[in-house]
PDB file of N, CA, C and O in Angstrom, chain B, residues numbered from 101:
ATOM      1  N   UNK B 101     162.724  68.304  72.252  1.00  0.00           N
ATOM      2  CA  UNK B 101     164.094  68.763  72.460  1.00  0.00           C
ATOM      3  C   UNK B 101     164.087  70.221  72.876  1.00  0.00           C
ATOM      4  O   UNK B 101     163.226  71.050  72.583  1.00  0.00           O
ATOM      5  N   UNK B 102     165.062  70.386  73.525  1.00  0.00           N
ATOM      6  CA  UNK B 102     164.926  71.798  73.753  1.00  0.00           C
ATOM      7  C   UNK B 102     166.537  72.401  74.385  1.00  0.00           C
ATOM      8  O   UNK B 102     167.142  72.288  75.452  1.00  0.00           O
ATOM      9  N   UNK B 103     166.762  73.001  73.217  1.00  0.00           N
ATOM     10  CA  UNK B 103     168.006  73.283  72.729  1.00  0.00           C
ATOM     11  C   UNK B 103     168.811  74.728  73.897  1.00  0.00           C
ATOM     12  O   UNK B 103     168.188  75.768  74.111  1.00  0.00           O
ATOM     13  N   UNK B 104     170.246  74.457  74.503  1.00  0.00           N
ATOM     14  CA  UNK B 104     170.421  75.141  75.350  1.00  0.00           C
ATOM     15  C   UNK B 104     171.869  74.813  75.384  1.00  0.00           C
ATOM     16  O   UNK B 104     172.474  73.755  75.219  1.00  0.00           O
ATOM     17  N   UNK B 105     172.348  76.342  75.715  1.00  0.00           N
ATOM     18  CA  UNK B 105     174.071  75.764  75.822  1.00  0.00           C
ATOM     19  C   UNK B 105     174.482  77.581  76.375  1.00  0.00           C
ATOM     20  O   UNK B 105     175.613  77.994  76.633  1.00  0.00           O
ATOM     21  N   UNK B 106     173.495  78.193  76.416  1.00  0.00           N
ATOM     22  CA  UNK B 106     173.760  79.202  77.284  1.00  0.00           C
ATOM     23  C   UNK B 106     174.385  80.397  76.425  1.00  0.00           C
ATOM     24  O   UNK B 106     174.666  81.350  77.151  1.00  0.00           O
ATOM     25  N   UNK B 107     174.636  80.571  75.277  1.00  0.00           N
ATOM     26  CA  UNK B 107     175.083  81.394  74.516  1.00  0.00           C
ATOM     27  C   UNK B 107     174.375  82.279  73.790  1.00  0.00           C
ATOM     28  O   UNK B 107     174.595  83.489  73.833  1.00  0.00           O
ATOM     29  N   UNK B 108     173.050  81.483  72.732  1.00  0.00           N
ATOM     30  CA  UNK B 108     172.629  81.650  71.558  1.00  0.00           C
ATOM     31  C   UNK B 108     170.992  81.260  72.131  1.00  0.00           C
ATOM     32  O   UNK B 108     169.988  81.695  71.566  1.00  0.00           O
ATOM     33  N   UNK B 109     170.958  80.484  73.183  1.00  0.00           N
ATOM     34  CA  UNK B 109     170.067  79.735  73.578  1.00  0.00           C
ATOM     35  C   UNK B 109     169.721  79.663  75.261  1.00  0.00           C
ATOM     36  O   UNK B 109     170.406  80.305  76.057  1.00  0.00           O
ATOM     37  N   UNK B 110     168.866  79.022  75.590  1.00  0.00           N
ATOM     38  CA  UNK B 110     168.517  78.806  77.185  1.00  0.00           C
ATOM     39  C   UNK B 110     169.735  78.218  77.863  1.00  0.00           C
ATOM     40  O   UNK B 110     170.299  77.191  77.487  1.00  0.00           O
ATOM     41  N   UNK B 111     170.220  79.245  79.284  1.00  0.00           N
ATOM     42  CA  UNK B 111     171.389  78.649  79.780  1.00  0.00           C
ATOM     43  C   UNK B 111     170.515  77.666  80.769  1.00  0.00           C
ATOM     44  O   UNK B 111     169.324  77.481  80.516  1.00  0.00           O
ATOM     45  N   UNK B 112     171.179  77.005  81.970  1.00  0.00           N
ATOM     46  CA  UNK B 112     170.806  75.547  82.490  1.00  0.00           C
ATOM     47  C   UNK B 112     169.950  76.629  83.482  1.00  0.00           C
ATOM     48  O   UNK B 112     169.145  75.834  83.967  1.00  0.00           O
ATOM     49  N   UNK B 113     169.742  77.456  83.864  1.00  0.00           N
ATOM     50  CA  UNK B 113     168.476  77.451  84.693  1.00  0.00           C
ATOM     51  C   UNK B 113     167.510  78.120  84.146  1.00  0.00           C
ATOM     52  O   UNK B 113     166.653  78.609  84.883  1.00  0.00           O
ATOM     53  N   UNK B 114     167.440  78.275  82.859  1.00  0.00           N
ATOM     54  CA  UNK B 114     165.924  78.841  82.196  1.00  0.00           C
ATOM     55  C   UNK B 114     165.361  77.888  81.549  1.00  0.00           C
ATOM     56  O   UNK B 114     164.263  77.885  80.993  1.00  0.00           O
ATOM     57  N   UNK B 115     166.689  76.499  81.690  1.00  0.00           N
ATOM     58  CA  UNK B 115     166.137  75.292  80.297  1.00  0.00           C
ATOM     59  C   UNK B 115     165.489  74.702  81.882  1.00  0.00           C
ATOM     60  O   UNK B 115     164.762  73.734  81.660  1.00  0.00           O
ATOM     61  N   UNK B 116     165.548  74.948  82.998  1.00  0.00           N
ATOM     62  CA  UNK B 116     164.983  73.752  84.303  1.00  0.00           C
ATOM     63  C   UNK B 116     163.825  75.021  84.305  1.00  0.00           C
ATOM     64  O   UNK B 116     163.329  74.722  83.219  1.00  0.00           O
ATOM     65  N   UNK B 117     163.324  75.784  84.583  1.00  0.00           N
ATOM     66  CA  UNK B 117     162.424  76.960  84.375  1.00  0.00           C
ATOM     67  C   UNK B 117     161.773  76.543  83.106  1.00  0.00           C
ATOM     68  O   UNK B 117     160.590  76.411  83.417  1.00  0.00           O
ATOM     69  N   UNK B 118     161.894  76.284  81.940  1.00  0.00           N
ATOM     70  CA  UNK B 118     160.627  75.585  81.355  1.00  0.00           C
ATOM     71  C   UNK B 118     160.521  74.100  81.406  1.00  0.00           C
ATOM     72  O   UNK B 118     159.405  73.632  81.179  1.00  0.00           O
ATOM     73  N   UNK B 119     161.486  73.296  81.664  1.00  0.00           N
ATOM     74  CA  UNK B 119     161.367  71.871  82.077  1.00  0.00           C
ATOM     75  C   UNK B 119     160.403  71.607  83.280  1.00  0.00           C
ATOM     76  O   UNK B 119     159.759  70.570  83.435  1.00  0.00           O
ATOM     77  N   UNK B 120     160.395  72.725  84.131  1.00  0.00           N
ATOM     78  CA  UNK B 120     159.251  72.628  85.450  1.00  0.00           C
ATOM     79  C   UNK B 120     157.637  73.309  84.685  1.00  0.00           C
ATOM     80  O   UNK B 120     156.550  72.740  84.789  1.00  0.00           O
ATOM     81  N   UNK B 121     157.792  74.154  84.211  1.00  0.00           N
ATOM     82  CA  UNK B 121     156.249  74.514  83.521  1.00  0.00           C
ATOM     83  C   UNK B 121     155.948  73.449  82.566  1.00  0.00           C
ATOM     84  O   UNK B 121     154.829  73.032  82.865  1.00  0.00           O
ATOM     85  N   UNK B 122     156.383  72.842  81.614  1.00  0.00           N
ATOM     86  CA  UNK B 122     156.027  71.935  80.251  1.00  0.00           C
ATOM     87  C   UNK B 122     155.346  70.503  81.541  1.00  0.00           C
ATOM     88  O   UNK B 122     154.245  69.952  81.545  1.00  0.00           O
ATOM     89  N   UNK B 123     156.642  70.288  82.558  1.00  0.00           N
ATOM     90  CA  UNK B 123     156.288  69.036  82.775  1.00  0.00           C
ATOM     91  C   UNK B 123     156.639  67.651  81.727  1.00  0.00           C
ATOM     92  O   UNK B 123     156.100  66.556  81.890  1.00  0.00           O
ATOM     93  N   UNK B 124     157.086  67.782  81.244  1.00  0.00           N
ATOM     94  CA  UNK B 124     157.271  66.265  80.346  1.00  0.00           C
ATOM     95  C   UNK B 124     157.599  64.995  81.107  1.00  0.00           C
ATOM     96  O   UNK B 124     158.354  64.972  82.078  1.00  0.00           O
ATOM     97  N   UNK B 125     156.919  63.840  80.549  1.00  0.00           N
ATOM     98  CA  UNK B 125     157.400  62.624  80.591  1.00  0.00           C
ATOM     99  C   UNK B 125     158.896  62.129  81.121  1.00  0.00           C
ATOM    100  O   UNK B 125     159.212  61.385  82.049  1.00  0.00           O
ATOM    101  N   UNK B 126     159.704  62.876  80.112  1.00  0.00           N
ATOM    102  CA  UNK B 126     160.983  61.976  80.042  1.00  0.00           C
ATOM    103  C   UNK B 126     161.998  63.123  79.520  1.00  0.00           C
ATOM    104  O   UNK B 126     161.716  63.645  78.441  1.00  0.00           O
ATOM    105  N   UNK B 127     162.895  63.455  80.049  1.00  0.00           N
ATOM    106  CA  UNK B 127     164.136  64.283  80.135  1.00  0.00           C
ATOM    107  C   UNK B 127     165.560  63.461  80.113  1.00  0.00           C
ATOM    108  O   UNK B 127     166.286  62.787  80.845  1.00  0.00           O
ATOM    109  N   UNK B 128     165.464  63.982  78.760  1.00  0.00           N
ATOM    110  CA  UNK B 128     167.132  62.984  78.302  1.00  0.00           C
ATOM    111  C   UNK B 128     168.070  64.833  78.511  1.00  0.00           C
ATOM    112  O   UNK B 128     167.740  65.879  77.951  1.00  0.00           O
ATOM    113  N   UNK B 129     168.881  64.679  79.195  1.00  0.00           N
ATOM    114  CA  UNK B 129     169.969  65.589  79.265  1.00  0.00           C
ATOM    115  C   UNK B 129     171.092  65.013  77.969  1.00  0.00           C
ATOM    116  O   UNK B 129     171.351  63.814  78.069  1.00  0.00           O
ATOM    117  N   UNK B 130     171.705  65.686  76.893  1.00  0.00           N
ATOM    118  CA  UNK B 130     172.258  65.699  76.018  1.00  0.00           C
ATOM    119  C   UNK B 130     173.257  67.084  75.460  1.00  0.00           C
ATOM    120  O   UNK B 130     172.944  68.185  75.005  1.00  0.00           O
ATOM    121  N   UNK B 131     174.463  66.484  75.719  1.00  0.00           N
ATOM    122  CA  UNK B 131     175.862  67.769  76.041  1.00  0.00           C
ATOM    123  C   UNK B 131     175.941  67.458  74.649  1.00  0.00           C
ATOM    124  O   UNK B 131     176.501  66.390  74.399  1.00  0.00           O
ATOM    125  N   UNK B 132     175.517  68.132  73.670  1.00  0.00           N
ATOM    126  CA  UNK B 132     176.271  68.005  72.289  1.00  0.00           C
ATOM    127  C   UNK B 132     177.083  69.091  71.803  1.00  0.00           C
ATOM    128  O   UNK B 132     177.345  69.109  70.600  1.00  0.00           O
ATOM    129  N   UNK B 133     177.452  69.858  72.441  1.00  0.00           N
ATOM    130  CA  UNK B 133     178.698  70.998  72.372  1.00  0.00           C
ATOM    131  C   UNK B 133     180.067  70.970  72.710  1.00  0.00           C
ATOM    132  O   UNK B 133     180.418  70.903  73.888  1.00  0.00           O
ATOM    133  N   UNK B 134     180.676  71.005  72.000  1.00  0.00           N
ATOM    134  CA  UNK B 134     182.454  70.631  72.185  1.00  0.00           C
ATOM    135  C   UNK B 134     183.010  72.063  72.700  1.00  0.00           C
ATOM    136  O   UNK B 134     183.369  72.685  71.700  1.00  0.00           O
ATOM    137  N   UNK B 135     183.225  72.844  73.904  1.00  0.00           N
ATOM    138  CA  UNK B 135     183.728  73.899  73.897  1.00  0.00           C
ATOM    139  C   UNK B 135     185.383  73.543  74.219  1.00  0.00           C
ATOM    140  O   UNK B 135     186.090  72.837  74.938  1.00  0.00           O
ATOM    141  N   UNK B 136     185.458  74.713  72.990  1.00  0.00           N
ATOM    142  CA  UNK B 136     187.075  75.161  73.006  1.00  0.00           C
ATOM    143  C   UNK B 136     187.090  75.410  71.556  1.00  0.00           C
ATOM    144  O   UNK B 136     186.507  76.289  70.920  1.00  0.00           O
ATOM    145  N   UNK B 137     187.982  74.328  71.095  1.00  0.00           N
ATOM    146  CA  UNK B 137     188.598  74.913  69.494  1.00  0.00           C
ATOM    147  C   UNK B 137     186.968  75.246  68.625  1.00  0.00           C
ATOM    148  O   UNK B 137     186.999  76.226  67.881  1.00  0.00           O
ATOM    149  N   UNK B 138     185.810  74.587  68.697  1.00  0.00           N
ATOM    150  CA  UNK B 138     184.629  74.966  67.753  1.00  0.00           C
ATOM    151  C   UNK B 138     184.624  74.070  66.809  1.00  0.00           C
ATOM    152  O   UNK B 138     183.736  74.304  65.989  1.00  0.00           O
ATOM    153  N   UNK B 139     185.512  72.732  66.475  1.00  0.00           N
ATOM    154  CA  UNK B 139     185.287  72.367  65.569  1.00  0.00           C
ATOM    155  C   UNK B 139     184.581  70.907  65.655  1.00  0.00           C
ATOM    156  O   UNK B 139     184.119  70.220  64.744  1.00  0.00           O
ATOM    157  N   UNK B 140     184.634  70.726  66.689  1.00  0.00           N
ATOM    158  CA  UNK B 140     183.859  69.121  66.895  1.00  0.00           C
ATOM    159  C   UNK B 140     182.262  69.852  67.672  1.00  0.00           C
ATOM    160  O   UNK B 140     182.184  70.540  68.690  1.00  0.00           O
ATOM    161  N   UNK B 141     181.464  69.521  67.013  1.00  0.00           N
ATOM    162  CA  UNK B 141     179.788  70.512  67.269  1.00  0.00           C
ATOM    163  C   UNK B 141     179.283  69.299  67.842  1.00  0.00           C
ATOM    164  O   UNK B 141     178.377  69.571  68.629  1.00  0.00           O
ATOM    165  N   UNK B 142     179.571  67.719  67.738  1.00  0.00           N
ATOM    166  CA  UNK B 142     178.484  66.778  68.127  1.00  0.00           C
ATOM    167  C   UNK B 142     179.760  66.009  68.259  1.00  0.00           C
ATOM    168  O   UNK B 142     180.854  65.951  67.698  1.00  0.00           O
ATOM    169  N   UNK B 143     178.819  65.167  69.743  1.00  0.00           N
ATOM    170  CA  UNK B 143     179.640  64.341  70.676  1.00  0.00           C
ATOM    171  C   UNK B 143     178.681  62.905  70.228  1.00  0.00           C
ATOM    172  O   UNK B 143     177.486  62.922  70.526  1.00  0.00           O
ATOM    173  N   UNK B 144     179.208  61.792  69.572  1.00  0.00           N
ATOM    174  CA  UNK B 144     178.824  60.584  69.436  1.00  0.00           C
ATOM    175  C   UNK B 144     178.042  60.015  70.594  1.00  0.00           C
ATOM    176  O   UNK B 144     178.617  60.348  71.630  1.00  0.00           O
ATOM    177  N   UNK B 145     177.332  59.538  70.759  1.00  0.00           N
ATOM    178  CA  UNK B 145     176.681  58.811  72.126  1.00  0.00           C
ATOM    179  C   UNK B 145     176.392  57.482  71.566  1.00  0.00           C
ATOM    180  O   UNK B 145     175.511  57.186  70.759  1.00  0.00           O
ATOM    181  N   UNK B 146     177.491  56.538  72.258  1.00  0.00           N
ATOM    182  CA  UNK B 146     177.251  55.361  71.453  1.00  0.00           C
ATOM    183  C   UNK B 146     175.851  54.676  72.188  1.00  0.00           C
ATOM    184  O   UNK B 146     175.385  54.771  73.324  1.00  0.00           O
ATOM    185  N   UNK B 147     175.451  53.984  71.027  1.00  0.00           N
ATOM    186  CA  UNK B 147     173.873  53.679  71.478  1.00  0.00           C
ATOM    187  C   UNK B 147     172.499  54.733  71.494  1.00  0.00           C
ATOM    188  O   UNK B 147     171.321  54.497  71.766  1.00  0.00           O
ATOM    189  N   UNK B 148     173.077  55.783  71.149  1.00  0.00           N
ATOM    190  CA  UNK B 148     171.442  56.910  71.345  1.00  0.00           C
ATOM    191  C   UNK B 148     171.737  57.369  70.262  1.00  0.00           C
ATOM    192  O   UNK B 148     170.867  57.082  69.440  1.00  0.00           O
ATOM    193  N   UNK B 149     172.749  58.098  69.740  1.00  0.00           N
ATOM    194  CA  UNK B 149     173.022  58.654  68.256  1.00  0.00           C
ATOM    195  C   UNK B 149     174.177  58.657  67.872  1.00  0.00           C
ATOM    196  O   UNK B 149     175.189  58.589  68.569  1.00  0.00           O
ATOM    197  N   UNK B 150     174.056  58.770  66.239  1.00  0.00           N
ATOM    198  CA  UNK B 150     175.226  59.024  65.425  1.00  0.00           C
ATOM    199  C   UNK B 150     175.336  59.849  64.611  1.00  0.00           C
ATOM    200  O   UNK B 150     174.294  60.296  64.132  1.00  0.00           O
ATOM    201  N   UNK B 151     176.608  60.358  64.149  1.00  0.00           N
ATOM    202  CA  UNK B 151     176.735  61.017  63.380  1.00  0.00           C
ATOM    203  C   UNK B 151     177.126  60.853  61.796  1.00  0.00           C
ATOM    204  O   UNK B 151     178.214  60.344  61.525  1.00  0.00           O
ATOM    205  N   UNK B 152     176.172  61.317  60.662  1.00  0.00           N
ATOM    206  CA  UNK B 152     176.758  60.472  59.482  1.00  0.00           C
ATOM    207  C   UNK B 152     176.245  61.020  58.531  1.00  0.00           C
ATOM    208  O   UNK B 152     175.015  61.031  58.488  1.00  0.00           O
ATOM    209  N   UNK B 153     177.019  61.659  57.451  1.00  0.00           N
ATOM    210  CA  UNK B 153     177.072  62.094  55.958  1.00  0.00           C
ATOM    211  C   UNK B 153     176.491  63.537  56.689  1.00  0.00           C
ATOM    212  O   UNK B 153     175.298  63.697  56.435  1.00  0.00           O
ATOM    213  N   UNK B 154     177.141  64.722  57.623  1.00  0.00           N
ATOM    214  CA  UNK B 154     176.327  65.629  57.876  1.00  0.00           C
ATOM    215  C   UNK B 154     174.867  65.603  59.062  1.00  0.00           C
ATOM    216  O   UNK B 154     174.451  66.473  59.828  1.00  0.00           O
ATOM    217  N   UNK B 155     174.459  64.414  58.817  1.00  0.00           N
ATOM    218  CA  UNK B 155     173.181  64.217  59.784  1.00  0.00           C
ATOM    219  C   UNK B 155     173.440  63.572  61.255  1.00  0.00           C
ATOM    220  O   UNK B 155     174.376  62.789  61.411  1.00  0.00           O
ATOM    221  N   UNK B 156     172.599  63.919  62.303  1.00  0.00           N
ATOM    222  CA  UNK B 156     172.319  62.861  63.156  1.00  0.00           C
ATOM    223  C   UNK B 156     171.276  62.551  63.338  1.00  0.00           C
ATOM    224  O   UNK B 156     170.206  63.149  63.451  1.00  0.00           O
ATOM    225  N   UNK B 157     171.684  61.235  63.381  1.00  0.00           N
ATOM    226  CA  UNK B 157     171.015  60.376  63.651  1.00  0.00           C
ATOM    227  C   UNK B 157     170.070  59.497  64.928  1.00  0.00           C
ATOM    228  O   UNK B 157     170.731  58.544  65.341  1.00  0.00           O
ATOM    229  N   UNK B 158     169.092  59.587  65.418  1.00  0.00           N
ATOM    230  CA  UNK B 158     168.901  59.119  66.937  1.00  0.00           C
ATOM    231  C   UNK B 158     168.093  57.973  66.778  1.00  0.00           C
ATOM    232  O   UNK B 158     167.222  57.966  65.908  1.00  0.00           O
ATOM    233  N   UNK B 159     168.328  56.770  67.695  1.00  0.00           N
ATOM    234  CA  UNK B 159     167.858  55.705  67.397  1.00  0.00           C
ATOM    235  C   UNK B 159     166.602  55.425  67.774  1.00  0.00           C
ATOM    236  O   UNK B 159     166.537  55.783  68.950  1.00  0.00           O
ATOM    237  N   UNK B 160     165.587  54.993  67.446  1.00  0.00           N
ATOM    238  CA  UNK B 160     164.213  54.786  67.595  1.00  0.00           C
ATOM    239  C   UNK B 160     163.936  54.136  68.815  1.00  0.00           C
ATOM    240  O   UNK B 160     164.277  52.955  68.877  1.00  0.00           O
ATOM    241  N   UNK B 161     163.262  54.767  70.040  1.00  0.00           N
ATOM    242  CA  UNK B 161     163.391  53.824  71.148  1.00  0.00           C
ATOM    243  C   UNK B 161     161.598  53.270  71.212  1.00  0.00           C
ATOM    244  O   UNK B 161     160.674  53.654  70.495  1.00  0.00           O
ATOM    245  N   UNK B 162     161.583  52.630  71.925  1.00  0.00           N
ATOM    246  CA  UNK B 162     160.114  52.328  72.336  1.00  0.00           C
ATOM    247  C   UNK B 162     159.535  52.779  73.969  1.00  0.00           C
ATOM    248  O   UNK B 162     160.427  52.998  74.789  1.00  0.00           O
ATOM    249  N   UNK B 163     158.551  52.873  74.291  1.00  0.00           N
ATOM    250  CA  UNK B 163     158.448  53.454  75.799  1.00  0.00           C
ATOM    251  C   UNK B 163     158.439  52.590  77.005  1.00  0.00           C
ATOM    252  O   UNK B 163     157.715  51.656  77.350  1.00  0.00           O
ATOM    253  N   UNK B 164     159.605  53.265  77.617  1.00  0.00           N
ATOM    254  CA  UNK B 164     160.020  52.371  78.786  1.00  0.00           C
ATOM    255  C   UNK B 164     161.457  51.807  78.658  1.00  0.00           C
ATOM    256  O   UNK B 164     162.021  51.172  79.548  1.00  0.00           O
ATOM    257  N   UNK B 165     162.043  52.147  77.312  1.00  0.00           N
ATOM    258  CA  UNK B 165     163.110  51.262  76.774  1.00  0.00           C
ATOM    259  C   UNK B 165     164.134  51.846  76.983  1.00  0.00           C
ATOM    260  O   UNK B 165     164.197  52.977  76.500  1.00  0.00           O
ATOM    261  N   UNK B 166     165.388  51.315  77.804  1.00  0.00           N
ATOM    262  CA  UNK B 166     166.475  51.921  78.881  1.00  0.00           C
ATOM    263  C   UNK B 166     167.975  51.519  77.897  1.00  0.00           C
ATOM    264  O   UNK B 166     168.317  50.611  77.140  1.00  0.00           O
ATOM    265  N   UNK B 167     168.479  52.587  78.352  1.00  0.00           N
ATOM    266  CA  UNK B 167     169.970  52.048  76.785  1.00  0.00           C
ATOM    267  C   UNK B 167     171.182  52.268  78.274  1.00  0.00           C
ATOM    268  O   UNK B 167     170.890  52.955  79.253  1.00  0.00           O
ATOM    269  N   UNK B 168     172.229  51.678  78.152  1.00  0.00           N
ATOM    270  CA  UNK B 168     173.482  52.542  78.959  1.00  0.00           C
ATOM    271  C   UNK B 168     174.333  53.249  78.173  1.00  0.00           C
ATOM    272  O   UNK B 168     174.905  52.536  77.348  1.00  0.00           O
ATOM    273  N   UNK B 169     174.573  54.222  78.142  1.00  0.00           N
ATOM    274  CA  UNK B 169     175.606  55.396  77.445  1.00  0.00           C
ATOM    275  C   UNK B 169     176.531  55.326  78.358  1.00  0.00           C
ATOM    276  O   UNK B 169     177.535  56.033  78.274  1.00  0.00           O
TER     277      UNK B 169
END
């Protein structure tokens, strides 16, 4: 994971600036920031994660294994 929202963290062209050096496999893009009021921090993605008692949750995939969001 590699955490970015441009504030506190890597904005979108320093998070593609180490996404091109690391090289990885597999690049899941994931908007979990609600901007405006601050109070919704995580966006549900039905089928990849949830949110529950405080935690999220992400579902165990296997390799190669394709979900639609």
């Amino acid at each position: 994971f590699l955490s970015m929202d441009g504030f506190r963290t890597l904005n979108e062209k320093e998070a593609i600036e180490v996404i091109r050096e690391i090289k990885p496999k597999i690049v899941v893009p994931i908007h979990y920031k609600w901007y405006g009021n601050g109070e919704k921090i995580v966006e549900k993605v039905e089928g990849l994660m949830k949110y529950e008692e405080g935690n999220i949750l992400f579902k165990k995939m296997t390799y190669g294994e394709v979900i639609d969001v």
